[in-house]
C-alpha positions in Angstrom: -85.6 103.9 -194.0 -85.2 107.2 -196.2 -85.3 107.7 -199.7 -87.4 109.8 -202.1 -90.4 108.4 -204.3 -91.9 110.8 -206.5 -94.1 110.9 -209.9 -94.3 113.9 -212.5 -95.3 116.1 -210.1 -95.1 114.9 -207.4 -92.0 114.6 -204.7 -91.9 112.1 -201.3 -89.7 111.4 -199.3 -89.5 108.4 -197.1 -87.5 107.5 -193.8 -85.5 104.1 -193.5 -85.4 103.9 -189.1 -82.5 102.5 -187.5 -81.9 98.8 -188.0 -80.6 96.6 -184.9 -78.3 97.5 -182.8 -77.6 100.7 -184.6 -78.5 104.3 -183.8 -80.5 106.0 -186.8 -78.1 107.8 -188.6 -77.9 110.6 -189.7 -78.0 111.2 -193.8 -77.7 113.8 -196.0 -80.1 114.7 -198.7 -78.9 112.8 -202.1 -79.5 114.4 -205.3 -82.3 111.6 -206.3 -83.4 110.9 -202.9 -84.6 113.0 -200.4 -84.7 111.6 -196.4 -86.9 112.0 -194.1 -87.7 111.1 -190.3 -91.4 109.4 -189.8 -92.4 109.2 -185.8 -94.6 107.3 -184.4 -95.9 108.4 -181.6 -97.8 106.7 -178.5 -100.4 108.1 -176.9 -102.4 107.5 -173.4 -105.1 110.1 -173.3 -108.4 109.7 -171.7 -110.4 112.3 -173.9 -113.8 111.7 -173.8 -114.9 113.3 -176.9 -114.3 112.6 -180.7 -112.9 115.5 -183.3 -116.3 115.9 -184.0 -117.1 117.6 -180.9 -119.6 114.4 -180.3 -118.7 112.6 -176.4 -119.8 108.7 -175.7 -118.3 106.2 -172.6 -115.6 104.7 -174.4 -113.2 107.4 -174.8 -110.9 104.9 -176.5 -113.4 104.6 -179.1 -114.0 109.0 -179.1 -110.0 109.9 -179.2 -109.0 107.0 -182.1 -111.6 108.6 -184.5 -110.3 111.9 -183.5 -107.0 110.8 -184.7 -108.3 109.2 -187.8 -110.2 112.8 -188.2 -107.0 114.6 -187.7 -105.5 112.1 -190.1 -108.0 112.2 -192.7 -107.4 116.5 -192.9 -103.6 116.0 -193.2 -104.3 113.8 -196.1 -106.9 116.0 -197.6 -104.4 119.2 -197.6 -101.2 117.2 -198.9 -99.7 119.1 -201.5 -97.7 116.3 -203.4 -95.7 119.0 -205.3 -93.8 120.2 -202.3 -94.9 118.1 -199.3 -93.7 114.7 -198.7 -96.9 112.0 -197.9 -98.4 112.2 -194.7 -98.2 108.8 -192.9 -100.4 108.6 -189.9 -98.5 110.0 -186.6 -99.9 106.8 -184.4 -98.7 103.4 -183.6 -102.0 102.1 -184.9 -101.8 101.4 -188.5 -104.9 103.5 -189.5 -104.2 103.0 -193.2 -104.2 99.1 -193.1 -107.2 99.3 -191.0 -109.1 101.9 -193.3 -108.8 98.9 -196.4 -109.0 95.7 -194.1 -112.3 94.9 -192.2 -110.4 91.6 -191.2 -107.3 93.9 -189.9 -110.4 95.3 -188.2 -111.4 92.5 -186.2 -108.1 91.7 -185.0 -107.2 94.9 -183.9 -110.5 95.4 -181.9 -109.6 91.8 -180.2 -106.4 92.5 -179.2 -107.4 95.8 -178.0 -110.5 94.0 -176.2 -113.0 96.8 -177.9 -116.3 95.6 -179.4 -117.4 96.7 -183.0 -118.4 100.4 -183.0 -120.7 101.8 -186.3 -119.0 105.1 -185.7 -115.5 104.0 -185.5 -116.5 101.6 -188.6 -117.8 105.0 -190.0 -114.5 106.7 -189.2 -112.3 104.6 -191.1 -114.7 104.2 -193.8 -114.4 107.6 -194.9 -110.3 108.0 -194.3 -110.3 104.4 -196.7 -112.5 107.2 -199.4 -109.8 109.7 -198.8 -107.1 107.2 -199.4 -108.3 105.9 -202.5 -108.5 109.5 -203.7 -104.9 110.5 -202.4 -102.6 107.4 -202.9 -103.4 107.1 -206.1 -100.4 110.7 -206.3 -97.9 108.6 -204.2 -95.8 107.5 -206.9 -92.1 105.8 -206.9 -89.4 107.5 -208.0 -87.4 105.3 -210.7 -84.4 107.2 -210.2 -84.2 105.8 -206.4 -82.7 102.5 -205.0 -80.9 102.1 -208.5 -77.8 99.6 -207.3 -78.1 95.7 -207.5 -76.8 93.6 -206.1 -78.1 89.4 -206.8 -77.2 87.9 -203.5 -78.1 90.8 -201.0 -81.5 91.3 -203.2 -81.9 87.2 -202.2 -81.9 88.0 -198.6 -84.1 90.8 -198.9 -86.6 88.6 -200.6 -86.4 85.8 -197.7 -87.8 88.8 -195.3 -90.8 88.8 -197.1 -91.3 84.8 -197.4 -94.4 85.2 -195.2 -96.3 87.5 -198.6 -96.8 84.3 -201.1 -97.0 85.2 -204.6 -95.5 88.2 -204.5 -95.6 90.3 -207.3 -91.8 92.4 -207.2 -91.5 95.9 -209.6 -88.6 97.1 -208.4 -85.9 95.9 -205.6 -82.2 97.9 -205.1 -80.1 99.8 -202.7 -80.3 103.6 -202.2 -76.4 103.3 -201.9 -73.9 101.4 -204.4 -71.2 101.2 -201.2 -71.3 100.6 -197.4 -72.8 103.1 -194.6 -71.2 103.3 -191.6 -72.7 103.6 -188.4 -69.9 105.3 -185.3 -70.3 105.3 -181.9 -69.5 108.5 -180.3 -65.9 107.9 -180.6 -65.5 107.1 -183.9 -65.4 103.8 -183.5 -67.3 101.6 -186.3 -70.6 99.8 -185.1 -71.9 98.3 -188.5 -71.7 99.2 -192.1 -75.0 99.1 -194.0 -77.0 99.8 -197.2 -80.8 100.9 -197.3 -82.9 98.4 -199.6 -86.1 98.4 -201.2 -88.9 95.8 -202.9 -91.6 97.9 -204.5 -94.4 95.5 -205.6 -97.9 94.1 -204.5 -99.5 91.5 -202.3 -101.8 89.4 -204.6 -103.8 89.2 -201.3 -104.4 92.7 -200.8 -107.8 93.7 -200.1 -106.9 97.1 -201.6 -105.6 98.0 -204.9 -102.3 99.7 -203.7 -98.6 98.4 -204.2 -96.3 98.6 -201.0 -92.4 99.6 -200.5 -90.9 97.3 -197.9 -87.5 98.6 -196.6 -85.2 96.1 -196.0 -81.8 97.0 -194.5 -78.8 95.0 -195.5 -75.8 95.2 -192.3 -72.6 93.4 -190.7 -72.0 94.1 -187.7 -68.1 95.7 -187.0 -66.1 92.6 -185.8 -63.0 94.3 -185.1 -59.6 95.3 -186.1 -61.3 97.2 -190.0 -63.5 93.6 -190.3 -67.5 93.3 -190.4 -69.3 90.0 -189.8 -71.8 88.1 -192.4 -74.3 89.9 -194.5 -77.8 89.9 -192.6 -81.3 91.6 -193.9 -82.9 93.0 -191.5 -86.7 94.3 -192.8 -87.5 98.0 -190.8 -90.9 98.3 -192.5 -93.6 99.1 -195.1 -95.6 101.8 -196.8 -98.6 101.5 -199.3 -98.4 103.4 -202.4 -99.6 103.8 -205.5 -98.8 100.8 -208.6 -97.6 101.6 -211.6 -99.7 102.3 -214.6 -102.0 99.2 -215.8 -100.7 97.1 -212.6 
């Protein structure tokens, strides 16, 4: 999902992927709304020793505190005047894990890796950098301007399971249709790029999040497209506005 968030300041730029059954397009920069392309990346190493030079038997446990170190420095020299926000570069959602001891837990279980004080110490200090960085992630009010009631519905029903939600902002980045061509010109989809800035009441952090929701129909032939579906890509943390 791409759009641009930014505060006085401060510029970002965030990437909207591909939704279902369509390739990632490619978009142009828009004059409010810079786009950008966030990768994650998986990784099967077997390093034995953490960024901080320092080796143990579970190299697991050594190279995910590595990349929480390498993390934590990208954060720490992030220049929110010309640089967009750095994201981690890892399937493992280091940032959720830096604020949630109970996000923690789980993703120790499913990993089937027992508690680890240094690992805990790891993500402790990226959660201090966080708090000091986020804080310069702003929204930019100029993005995801267009309404539209019904659409704005369905993007809402992708985020049934967040009770009590707490909504700032919700729009398009587009007022018209997208579409998605195969390589012969042929139409795949049409669809717009939505957002829902606001905060989880059950948040163990005191961050907002964007959720990108894509609105599509899928080409059904002869210059038609089927029903209106949302389809939600995913989520970023960021800072809420003043006094929220």
């Amino acid at each position: 999902m791409a759009f641009g968030i930014s505060a006085v300041g401060a510029q970002i730029t965030i990437n909207i992927p591909g939704i279902k059954k369509i390739k990632k397009p490619n978009i142009t920069t828009e004059p409010d709304s810079n786009v950008r392309d966030t990768t994650t990346t998986t990784t099967t190493t077997t390093t034995t020793t953490n960024g901080n030079g320092n080796s143990s038997t579970n190299w697991w446990v050594d190279y995910q505190i590595g990349e929480i170190d390498k993390y934590k420095q990208r954060l720490t020299d992030w220049n929110p005047a010309n640089q967009v926000f750095p994201n981690p570069q890892s399937n493992d959602d280091y940032i959720s894990l830096a604020f949630s001891k109970k996000a923690r837990t789980s993703w120790l279980a499913d990993k089937k890796v027992s508690p680890d004080a240094r690992l805990d110490a790891a993500l402790d200090g990226l959660k201090d950098v966080l708090t000091r960085r986020l804080p310069e992630y702003t929204i930019n009010p100029k993005s995801f301007t267009n309404r539209n009631a019904a659409e704005e519905k369905m993007m809402l029903a992708q985020l049934s399971d967040i009770p009590g939600i707490k909504v700032f902002k919700i729009g398009f980045n587009q007022a018209s249709w997208l579409i998605d061509k195969n390589d012969l010109g042929i139409p795949k989809a049409r669809y717009k790029h939505g957002l829902v800035y606001g905060r989880n009441p059950a948040s163990e952090d005191p961050f907002c999040r964007v959720w990108y929701v894509n609105v599509v129909q899928e080409y059904a032939g002869g210059g038609t497209y089927g029903a209106t579906e949302a389809r939600y890509i995913e989520r970023e943390f960021i800072a809420c506005p003043a006094g929220q």
